[in-house]
Every structure is written in structure tokens, then in C-alpha cells.
BALOBA-1460 file (C-alpha; in Angstrom, 3 decimals):
// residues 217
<rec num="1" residu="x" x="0.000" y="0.000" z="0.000"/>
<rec num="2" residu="x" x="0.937" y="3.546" z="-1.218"/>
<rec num="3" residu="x" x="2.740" y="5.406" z="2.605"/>
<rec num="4" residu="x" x="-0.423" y="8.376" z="1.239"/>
<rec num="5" residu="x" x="-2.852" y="5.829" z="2.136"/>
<rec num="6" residu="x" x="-4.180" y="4.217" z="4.960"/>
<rec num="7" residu="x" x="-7.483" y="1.385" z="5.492"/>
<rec num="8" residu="x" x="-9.455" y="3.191" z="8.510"/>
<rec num="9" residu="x" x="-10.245" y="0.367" z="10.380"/>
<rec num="10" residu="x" x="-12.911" y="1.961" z="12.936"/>
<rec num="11" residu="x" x="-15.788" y="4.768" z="12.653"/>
<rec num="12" residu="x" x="-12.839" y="6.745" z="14.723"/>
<rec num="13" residu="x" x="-10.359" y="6.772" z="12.099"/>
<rec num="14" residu="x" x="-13.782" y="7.340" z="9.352"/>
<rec num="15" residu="x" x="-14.789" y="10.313" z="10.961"/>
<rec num="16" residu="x" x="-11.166" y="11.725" z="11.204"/>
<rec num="17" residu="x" x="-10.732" y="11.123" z="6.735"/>
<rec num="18" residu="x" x="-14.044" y="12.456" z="6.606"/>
<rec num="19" residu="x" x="-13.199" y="15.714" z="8.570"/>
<rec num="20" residu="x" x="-10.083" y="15.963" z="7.031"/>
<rec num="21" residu="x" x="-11.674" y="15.579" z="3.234"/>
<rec num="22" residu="x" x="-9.844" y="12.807" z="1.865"/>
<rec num="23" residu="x" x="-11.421" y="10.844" z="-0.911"/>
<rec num="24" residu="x" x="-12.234" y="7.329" z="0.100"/>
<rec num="25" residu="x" x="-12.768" y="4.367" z="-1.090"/>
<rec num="26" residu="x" x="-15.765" y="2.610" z="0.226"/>
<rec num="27" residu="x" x="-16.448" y="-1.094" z="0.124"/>
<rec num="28" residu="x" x="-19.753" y="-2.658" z="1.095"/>
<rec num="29" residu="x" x="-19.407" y="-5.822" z="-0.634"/>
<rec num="30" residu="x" x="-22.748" y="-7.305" z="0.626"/>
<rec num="31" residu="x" x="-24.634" y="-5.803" z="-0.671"/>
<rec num="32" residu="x" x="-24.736" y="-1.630" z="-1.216"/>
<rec num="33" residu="x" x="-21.382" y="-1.063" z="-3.457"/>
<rec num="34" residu="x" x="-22.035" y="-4.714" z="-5.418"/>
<rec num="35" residu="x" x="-25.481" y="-3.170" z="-6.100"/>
<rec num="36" residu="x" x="-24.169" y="0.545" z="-6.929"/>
<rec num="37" residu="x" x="-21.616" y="-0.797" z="-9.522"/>
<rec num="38" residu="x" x="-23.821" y="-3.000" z="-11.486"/>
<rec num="39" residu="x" x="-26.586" y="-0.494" z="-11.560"/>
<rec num="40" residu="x" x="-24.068" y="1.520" z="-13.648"/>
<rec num="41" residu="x" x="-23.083" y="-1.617" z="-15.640"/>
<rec num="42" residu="x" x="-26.633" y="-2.002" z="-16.400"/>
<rec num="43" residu="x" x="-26.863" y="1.347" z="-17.534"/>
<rec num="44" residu="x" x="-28.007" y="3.826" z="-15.076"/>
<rec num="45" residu="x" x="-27.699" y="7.281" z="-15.040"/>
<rec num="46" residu="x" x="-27.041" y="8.371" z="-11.583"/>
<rec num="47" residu="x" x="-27.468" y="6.638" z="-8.189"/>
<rec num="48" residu="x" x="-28.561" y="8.678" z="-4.826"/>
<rec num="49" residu="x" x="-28.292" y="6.878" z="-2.057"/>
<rec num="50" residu="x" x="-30.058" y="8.551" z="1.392"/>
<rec num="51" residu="x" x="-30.101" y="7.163" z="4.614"/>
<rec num="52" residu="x" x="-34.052" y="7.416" z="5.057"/>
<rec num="53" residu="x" x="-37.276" y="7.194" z="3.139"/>
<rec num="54" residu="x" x="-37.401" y="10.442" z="1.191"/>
<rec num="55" residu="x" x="-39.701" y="12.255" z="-0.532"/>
<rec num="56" residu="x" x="-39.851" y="10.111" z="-4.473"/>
<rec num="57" residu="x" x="-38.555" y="11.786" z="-7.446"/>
<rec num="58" residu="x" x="-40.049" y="11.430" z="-10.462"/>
<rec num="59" residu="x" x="-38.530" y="8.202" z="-12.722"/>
<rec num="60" residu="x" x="-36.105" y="6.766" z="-9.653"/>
<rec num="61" residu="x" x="-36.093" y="3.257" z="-9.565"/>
<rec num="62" residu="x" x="-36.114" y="2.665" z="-5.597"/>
<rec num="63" residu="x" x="-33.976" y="-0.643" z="-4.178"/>
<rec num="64" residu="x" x="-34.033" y="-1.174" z="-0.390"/>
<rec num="65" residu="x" x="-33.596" y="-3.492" z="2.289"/>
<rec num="66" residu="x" x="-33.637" y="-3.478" z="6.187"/>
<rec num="67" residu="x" x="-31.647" y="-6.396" z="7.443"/>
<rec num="68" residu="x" x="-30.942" y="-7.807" z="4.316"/>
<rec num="69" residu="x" x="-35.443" y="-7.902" z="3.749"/>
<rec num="70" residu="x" x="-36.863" y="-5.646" z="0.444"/>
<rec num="71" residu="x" x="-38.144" y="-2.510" z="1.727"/>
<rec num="72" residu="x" x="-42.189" y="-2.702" z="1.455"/>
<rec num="73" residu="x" x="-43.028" y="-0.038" z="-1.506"/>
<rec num="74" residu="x" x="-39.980" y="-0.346" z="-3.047"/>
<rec num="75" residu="x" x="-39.305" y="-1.138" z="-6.538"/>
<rec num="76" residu="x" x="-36.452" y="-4.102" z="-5.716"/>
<rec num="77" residu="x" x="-34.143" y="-5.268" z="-3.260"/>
<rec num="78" residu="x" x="-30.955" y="-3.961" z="-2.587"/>
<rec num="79" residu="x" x="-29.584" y="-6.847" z="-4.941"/>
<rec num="80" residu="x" x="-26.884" y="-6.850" z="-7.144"/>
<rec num="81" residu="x" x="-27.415" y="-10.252" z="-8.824"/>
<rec num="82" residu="x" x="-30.969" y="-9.333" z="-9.471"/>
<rec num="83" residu="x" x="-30.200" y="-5.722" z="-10.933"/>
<rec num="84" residu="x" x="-27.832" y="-7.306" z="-13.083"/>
<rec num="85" residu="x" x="-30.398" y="-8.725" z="-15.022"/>
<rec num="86" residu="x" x="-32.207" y="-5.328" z="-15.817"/>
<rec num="87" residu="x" x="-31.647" y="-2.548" z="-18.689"/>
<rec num="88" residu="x" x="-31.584" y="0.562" z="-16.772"/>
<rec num="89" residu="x" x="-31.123" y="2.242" z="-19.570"/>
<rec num="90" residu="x" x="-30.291" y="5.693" z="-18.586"/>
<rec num="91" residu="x" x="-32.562" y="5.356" z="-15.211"/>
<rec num="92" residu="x" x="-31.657" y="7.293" z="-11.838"/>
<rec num="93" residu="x" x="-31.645" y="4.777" z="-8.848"/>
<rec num="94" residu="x" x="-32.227" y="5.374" z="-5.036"/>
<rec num="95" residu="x" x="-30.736" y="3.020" z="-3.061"/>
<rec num="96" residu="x" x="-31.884" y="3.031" z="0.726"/>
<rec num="97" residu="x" x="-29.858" y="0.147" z="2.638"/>
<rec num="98" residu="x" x="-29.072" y="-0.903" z="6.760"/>
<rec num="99" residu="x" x="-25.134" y="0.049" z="6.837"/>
<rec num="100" residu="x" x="-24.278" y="1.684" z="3.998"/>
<rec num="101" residu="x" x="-26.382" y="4.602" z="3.601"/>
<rec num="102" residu="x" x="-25.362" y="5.643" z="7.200"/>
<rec num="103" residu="x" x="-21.609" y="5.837" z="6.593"/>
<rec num="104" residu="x" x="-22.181" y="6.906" z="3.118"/>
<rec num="105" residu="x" x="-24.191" y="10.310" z="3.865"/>
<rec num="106" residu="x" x="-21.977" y="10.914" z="6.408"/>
<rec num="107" residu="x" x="-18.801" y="11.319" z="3.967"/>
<rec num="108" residu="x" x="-20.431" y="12.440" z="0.943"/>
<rec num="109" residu="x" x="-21.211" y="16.048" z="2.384"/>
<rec num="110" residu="x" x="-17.541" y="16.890" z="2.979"/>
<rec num="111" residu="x" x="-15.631" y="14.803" z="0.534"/>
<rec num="112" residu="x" x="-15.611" y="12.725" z="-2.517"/>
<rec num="113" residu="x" x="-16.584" y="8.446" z="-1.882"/>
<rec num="114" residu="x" x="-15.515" y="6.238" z="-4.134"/>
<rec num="115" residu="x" x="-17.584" y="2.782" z="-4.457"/>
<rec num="116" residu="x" x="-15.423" y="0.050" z="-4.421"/>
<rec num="117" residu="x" x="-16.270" y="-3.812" z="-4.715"/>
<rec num="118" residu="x" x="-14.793" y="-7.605" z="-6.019"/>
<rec num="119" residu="x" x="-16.904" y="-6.863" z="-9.095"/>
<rec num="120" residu="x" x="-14.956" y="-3.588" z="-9.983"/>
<rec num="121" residu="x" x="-11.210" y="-4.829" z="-8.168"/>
<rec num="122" residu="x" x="-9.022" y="-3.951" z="-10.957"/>
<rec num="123" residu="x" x="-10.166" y="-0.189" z="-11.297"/>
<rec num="124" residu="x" x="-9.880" y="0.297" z="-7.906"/>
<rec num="125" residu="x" x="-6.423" y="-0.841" z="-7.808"/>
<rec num="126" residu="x" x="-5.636" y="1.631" z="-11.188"/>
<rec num="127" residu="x" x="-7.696" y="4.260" z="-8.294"/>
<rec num="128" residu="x" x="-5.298" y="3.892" z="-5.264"/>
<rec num="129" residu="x" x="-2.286" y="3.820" z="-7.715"/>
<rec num="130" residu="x" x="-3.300" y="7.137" z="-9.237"/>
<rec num="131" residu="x" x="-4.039" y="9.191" z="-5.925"/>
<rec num="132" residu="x" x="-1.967" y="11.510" z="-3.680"/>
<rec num="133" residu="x" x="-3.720" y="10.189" z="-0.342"/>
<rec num="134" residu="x" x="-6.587" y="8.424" z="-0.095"/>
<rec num="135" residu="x" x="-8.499" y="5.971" z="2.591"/>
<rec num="136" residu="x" x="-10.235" y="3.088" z="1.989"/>
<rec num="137" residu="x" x="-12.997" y="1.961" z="4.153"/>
<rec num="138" residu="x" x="-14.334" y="-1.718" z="4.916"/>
<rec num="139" residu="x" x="-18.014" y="-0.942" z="6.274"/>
<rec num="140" residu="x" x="-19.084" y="-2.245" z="9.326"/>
<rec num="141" residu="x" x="-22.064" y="-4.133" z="10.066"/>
<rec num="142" residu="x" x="-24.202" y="-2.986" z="13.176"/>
<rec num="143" residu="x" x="-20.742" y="-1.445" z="13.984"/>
<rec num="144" residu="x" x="-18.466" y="-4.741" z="13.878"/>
<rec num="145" residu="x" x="-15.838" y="-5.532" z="11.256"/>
<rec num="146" residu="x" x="-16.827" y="-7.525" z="8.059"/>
<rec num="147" residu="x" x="-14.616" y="-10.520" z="6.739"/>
<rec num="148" residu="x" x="-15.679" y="-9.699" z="3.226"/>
<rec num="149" residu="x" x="-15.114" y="-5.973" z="3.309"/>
<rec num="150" residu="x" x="-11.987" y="-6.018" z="5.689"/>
<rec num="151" residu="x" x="-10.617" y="-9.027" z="3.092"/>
<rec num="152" residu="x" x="-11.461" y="-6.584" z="-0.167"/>
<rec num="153" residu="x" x="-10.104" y="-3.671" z="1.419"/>
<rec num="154" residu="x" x="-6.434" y="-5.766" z="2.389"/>
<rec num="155" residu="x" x="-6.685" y="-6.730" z="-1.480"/>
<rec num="156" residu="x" x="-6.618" y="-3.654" z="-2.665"/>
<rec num="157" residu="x" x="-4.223" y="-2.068" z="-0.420"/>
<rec num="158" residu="x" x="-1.142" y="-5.192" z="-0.980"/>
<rec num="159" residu="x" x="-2.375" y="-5.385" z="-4.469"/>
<rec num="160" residu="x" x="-2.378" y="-8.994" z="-4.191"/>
<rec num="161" residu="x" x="-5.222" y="-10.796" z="-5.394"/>
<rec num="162" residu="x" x="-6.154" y="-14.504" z="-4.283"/>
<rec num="163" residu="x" x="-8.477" y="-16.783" z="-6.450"/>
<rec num="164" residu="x" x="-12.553" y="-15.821" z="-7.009"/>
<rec num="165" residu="x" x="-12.593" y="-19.731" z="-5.125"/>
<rec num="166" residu="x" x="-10.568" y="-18.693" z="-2.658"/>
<rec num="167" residu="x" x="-12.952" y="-15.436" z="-2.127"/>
<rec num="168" residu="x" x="-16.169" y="-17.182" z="-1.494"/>
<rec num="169" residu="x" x="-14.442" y="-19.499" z="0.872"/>
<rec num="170" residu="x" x="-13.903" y="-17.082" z="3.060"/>
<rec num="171" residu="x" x="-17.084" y="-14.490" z="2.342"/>
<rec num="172" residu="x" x="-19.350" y="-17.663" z="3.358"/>
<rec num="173" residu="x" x="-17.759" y="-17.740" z="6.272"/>
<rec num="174" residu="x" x="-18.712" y="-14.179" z="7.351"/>
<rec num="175" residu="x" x="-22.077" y="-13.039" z="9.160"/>
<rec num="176" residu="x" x="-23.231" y="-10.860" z="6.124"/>
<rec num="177" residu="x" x="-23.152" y="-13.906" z="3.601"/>
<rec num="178" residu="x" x="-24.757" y="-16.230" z="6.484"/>
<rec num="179" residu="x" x="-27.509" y="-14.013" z="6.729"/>
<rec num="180" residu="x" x="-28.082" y="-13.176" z="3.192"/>
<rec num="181" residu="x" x="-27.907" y="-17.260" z="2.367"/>
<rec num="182" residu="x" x="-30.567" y="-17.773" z="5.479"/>
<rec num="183" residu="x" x="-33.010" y="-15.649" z="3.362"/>
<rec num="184" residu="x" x="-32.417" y="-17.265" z="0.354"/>
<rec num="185" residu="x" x="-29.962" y="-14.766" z="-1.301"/>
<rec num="186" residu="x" x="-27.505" y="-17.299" z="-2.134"/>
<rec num="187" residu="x" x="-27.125" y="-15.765" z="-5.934"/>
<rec num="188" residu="x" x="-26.434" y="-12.623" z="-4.295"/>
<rec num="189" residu="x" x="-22.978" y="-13.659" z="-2.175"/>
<rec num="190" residu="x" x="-21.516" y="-15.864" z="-5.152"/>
<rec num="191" residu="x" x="-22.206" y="-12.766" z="-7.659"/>
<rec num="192" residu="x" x="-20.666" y="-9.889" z="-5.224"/>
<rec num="193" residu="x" x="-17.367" y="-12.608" z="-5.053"/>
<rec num="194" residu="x" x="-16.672" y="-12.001" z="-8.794"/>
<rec num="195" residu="x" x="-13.379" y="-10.353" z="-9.493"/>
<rec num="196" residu="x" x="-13.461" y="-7.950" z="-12.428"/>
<rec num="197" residu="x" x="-17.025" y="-8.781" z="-13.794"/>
<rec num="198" residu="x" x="-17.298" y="-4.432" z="-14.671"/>
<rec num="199" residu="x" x="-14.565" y="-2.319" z="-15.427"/>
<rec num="200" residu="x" x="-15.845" y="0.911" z="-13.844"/>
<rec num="201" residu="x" x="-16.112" y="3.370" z="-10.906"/>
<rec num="202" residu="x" x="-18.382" y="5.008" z="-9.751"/>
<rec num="203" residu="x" x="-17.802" y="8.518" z="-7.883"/>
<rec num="204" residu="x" x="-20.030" y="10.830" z="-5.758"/>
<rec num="205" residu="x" x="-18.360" y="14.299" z="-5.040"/>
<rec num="206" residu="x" x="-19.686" y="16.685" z="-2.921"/>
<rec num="207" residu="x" x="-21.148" y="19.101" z="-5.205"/>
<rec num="208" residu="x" x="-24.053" y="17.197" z="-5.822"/>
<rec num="209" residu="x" x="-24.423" y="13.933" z="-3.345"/>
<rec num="210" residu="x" x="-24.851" y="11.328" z="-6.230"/>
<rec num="211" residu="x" x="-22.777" y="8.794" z="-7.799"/>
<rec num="212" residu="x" x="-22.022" y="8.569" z="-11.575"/>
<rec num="213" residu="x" x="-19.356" y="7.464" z="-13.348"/>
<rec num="214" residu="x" x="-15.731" y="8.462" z="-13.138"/>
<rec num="215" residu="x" x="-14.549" y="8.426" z="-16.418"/>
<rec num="216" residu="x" x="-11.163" y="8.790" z="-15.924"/>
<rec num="217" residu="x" x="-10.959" y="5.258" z="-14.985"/>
């Protein structure tokens, strides 16, 4: 890892980045930043992502969940295997989710948030090569370390990358993927563990609180 970078490890060290505006990296795996990047894949325009039921605007597709459950009223889960089998087609998204949203709306305000995942590995490792200082955070789940974000996160900071086999080994072994496989999300764990499926990245600066697509990358 880059001496300009660091993995904040705790909400501590998140709050600190976030104060001090550094752009970070964040990586919910299972499910929020799987979702985000294949929304864009599957050709959305935009994706806002609030941390309570807002007021609708006009043409958002809505995806939710509460405890890994579909919100009632919304238009899907907050599923990345079952987005990828939509055409988006130039669609804005809201995505309302348990963890993510939290930490998420919390940075975007003062700083620019990367979304990072398996599904997008190799652009985030061209991302972390390419900045001056940067953080990258694993999100927490009811405010305890993940084995598939912390895992993604040590990835892309060594730059060493273990077998997609070798990923889900591990991932299943985690609370997140227990849970989601419990209620019958199995499709959803084994899609998130896929290394390089999308080449893209999606940004959200402060300026305007959404993600789209860094084109840079």
C-alpha cells in the first residue's frame, strides 16, 4: 500500500478522513457497493443513495432493504445479482440500505466516496495507484468488522489478489453472507465474489451527493 494511504479500520479513524476531506474508497461488498456498480453496468444514469425514506422523485427506480429484507413499496431489493439482469437504460436509482447509507451520507457532504467492490477490483487498484492520499474503508455491520469488506479492502491495499474460489471461501464464512444465504440470497454472495465482472467506478463528489461514473478510470 501507497505510505499516502491508509485502510481506517474503525468509525474513529472514518470520521477523522471524513473531517479531514480525503477521498475514500468505500467497500460494502454485501450488498450496497455490489449493487451501486452494477446499476451503472446495467446502464443507469445516476445513483442517490439517502439514509431514510425520502420524498420520491419522479422516474427513480427505488432498491431497499432493512436487514438484508426488500423494503415494502420499493421497486427491488438492494440486490446486485438481481439488478444485473435489468436494462436501466439511462434510469436514476435510489438506493436506501441498513449500513451503507449511514456511513455513506456521512462522507459524501464533505468529501468525494468512491464505491469500491470484487466486481470492480481492478479499477480500484488503477484508483489507489493514481491518488496523492486516499483511505479506503471496509463498512461495518451494526458497527463490527466484516470478513468480506476487511478481506477486499487488504486486497486492494497489498495489491495482491487470491483466487474468485478462494474469495467465497472465506465471504461464506462471514455473518453478512450467512444471513443473506438464510433468506435465500444465495445468488447474491456468489455474484458480489466475482473479481473484475465491470470495469468501472463510480464517484459521488460533494457538489451534488450522487454517484455517476468516473470516467477517468
Amino acid at each position: 500500500m501507497k505510505t499516502n494511504g491508509r485502510i481506517l479500520w474503525d468509525d474513529g479513524e472514518f470520521e477523522g478522513a471524513v473531517r479531514r476531506k480525503l477521498p475514500i474508497l468505500m467497500i460494502d461488498t454485501l450488498r450496497a457497493t455490489s449493487t451501486i456498480v452494477t446499476a451503472f453496468a446495467r446502464g443507469a444514469d445516476s445513483v442517490r443513495v439517502v439514509d431514510d425514506d425520502p420524498d420520491p422523485r419522479g422516474g427513480e427506480i427505488r432498491l431497499g432493504e432493512e436487514g438484508g429484507v426488500k423494503l415494502a413499496g420499493f421497486d427491488y431489493d438492494n440486490s446486485p445479482s438481481t439488478i444485473d439482469k435489468l436494462d436501466l437504460g439511462r434510469r436514476r436509482v435510489l438506493l436506501l440500505t441498513t449500513n451503507f447509507s449511514k456511513a455513506y451520507v456521512k462522507a459524501a457532504r464533505r468529501t468525494t466516496v468512491y464505491a469500491g467492490s470484487f466486481l470492480n477490483l481492478g479499477v480500484c487498484l488503477r484508483l489507489v495507484s493514481s491518488l496523492d492520499e486516499y483511505s479506503i474503508y471496509p463498512c461495518r455491520r451494526k458497527g463490527k468488522a466484516t470478513i468480506e469488506d476487511s478481506l477486499a479492502a487488504l486486497i486492494i491495499a497489498s495489491g495482491e489478489v487470491p483466487s474468485e474460489d478462494d474469495i467465497i471461501e472465506l465471504v461464506r464464512t462471514g455473518r453478512s453472507a450467512r444471513n443473506l444465504i438464510s433468506l435465500g440470497n444465495e445468488e447474491d454472495v456468489l455474484f458480489s465474489c466475482r473479481i473484475d465482472l465491470f470495469d468501472l467506478l463510480p464517484v459521488s463528489r460533494p457538489d451534488d451527493g450522487l454517484f455517476k461514473l468516473d470516467f477517468q478510470f
